[in-house]
Backbone as ProteinMPNN parsed JSONL, in Angstrom:
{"seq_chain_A": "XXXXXXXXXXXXXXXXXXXXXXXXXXXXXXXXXXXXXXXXXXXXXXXXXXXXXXXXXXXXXXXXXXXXXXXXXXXXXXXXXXX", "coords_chain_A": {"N_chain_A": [[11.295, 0.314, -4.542], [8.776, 2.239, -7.043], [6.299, 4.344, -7.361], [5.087, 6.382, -9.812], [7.492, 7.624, -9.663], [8.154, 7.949, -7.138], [9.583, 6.885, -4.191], [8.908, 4.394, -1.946], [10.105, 5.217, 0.519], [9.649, 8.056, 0.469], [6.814, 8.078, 0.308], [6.346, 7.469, 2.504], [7.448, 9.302, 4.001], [5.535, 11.972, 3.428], [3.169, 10.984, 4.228], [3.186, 11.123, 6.83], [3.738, 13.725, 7.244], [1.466, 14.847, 6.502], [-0.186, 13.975, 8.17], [0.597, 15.279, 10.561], [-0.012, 17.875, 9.962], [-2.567, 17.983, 9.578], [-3.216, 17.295, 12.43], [-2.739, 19.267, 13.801], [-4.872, 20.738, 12.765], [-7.283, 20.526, 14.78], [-9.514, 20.785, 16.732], [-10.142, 19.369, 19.009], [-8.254, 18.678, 21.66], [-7.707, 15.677, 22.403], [-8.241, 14.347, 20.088], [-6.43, 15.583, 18.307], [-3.48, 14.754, 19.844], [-4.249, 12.152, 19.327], [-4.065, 11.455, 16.681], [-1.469, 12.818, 16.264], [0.214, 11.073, 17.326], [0.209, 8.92, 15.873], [1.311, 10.323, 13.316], [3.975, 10.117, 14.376], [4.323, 7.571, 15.005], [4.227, 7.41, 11.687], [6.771, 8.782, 11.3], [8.428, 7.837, 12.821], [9.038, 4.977, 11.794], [9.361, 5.989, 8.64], [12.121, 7.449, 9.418], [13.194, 4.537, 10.025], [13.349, 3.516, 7.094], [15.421, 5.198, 6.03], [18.509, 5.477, 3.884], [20.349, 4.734, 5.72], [20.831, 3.784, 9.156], [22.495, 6.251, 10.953], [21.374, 8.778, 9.599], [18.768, 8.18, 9.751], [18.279, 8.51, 12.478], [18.023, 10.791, 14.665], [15.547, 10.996, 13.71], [13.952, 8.946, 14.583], [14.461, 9.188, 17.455], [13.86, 11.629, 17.859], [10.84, 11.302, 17.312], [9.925, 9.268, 19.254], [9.672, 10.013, 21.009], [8.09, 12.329, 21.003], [5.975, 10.803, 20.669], [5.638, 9.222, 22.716], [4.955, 11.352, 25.021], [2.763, 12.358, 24.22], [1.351, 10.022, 24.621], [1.367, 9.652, 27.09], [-0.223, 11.673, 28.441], [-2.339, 11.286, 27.079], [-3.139, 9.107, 27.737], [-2.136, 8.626, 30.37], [-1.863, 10.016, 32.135], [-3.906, 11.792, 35.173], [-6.263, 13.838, 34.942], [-7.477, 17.098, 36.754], [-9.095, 18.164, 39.197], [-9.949, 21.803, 38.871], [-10.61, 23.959, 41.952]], "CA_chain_A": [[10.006, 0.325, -5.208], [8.711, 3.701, -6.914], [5.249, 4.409, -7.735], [5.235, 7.745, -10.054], [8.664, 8.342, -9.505], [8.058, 8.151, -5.709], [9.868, 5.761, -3.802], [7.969, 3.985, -0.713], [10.208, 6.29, 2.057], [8.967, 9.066, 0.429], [4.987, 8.066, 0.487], [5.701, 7.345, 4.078], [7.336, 11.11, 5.03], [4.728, 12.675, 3.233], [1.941, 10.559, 4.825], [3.614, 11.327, 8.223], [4.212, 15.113, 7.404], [0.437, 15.228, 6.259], [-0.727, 13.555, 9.53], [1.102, 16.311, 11.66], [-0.77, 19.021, 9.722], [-4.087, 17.756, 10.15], [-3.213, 17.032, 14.056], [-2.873, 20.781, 14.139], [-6.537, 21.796, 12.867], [-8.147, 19.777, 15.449], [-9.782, 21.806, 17.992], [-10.531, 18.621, 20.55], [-6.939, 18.261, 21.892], [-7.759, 14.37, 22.243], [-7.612, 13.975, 18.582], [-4.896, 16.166, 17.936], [-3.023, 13.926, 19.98], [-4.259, 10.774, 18.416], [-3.373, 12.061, 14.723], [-0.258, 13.125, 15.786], [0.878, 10.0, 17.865], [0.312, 8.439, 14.348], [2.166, 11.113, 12.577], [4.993, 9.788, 15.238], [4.87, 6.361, 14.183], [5.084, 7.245, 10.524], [7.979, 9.256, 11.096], [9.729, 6.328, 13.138], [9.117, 3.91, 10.103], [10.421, 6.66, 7.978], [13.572, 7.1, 9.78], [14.196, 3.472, 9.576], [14.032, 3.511, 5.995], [15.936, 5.721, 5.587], [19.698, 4.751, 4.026], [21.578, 4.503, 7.162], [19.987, 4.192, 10.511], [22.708, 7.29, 10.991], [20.565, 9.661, 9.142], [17.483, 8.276, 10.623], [18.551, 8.035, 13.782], [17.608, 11.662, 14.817], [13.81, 11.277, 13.264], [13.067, 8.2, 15.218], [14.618, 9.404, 18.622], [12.466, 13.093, 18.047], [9.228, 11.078, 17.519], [9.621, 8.537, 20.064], [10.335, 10.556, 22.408], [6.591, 13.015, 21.05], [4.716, 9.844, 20.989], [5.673, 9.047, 24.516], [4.233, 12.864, 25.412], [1.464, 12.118, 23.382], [0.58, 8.508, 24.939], [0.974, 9.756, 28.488], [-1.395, 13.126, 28.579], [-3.543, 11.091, 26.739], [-4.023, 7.729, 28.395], [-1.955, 7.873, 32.145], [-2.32, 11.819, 33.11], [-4.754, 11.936, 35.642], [-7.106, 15.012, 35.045], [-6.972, 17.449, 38.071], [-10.406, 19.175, 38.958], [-9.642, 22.881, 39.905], [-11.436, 24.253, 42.656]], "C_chain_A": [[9.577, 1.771, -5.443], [7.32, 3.573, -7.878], [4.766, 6.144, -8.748], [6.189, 8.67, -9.814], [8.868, 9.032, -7.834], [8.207, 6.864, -4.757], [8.419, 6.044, -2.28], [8.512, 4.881, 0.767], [9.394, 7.412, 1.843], [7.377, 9.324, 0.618], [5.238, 8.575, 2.18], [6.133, 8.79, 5.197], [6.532, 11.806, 4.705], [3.199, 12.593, 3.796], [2.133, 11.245, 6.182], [3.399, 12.955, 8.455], [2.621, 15.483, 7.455], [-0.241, 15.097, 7.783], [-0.484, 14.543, 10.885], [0.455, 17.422, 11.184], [-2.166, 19.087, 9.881], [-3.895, 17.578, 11.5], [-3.718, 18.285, 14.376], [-3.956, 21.368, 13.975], [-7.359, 21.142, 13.872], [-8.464, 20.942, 16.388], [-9.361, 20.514, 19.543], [-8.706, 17.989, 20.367], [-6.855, 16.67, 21.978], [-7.386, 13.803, 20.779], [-6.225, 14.447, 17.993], [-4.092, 15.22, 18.478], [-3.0, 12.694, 19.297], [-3.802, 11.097, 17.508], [-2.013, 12.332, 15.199], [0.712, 11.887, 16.355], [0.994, 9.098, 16.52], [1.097, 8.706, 13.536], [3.421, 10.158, 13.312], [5.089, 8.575, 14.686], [4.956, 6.368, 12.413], [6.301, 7.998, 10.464], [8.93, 8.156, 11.815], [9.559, 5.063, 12.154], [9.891, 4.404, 9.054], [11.301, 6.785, 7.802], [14.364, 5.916, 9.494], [14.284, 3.0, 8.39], [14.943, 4.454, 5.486], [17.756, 5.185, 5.106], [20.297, 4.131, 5.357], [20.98, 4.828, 8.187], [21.091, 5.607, 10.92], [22.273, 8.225, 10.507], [19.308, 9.483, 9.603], [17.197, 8.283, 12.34], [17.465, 9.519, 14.717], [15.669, 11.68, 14.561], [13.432, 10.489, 14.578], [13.586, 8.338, 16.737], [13.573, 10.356, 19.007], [10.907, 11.929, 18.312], [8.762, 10.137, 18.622], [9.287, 8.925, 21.226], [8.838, 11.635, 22.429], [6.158, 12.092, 21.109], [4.307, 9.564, 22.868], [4.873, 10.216, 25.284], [2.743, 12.373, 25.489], [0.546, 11.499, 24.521], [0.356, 9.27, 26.646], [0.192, 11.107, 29.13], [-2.915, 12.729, 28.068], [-4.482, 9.801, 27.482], [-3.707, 7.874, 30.024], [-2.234, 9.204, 32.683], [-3.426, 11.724, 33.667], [-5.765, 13.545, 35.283], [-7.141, 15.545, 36.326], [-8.153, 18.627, 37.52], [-9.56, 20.468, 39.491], [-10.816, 23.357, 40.951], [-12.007, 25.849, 42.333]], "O_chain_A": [[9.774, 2.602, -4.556], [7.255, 2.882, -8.894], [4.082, 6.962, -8.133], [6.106, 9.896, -9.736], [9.421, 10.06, -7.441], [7.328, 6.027, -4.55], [7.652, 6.913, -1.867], [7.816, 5.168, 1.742], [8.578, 7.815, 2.672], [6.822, 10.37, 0.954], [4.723, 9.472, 2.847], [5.705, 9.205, 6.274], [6.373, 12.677, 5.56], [2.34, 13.472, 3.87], [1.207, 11.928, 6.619], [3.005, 13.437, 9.516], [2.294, 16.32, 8.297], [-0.725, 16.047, 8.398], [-1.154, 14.564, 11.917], [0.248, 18.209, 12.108], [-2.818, 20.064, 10.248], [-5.008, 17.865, 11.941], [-4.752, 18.516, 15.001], [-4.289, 22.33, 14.667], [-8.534, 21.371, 13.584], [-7.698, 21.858, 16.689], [-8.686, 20.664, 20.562], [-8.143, 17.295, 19.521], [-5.769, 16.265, 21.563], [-6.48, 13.032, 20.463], [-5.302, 13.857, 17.431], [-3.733, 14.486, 17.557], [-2.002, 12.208, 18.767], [-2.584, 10.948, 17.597], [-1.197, 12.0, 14.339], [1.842, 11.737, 15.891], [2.097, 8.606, 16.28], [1.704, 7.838, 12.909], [3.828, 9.315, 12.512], [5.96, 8.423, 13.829], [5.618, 5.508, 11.832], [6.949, 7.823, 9.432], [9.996, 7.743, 11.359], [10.48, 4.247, 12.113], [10.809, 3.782, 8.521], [11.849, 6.565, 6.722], [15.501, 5.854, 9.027], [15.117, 2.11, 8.214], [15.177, 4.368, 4.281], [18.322, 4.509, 5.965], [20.573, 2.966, 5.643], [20.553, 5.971, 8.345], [20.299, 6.421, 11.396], [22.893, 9.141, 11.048], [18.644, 10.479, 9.891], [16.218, 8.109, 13.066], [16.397, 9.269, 15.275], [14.823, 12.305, 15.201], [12.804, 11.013, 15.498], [13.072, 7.464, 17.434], [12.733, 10.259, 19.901], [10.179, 11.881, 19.303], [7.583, 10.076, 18.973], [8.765, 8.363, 22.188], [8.349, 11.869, 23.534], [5.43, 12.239, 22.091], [3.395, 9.649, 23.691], [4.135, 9.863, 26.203], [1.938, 12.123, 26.385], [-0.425, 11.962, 25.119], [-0.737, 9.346, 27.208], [0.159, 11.338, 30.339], [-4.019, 13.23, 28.283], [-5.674, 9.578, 27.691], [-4.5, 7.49, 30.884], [-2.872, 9.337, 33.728], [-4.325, 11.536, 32.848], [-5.244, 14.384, 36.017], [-6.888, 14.744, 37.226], [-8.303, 19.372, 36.552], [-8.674, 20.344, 40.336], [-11.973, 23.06, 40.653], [-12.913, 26.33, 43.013]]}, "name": "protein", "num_of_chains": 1, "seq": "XXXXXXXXXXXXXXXXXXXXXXXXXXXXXXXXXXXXXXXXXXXXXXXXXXXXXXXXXXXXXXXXXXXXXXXXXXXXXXXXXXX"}
């Protein structure tokens, strides 16, 4: 399917790529995270359109593997008062 001479993988690396650049202006590291755990799942959607899960293979190992970061600093990391 191609919308302006832009197939549907391509919307979805450019949505993904966009989502990782806005993560980055965030000041409140909470969001940054959120936006980019997002970015992460459009790049593992990406990957698996891509021809051959051998060419995507690499995307959706990298992002699974930042989401996971992501998810656990943001939801299971305990906070640690300093004294």
């Amino acid at each position: 399917m191609e919308l302006f001479g832009i197939t549907l993988t391509e919307y979805v690396g450019y949505a993904a790529s966009i989502m990782v650049l806005i993560s980055f202006t965030m000041k409140d590291v909470k969001k940054l995270r959120t936006l980019n755990m997002i970015a992460c799942l459009l790049f593992v959607a990406y990957g698996f359109l891509m021809p051959t899960l051998r060419i995507g293979l690499p995307i959706i190992i990298t992002n699974v593997a930042i989401f996971c970061i992501n998810f656990y600093y943001s939801f299971l990391k305990k906070t640690q008062i300093k004294a």
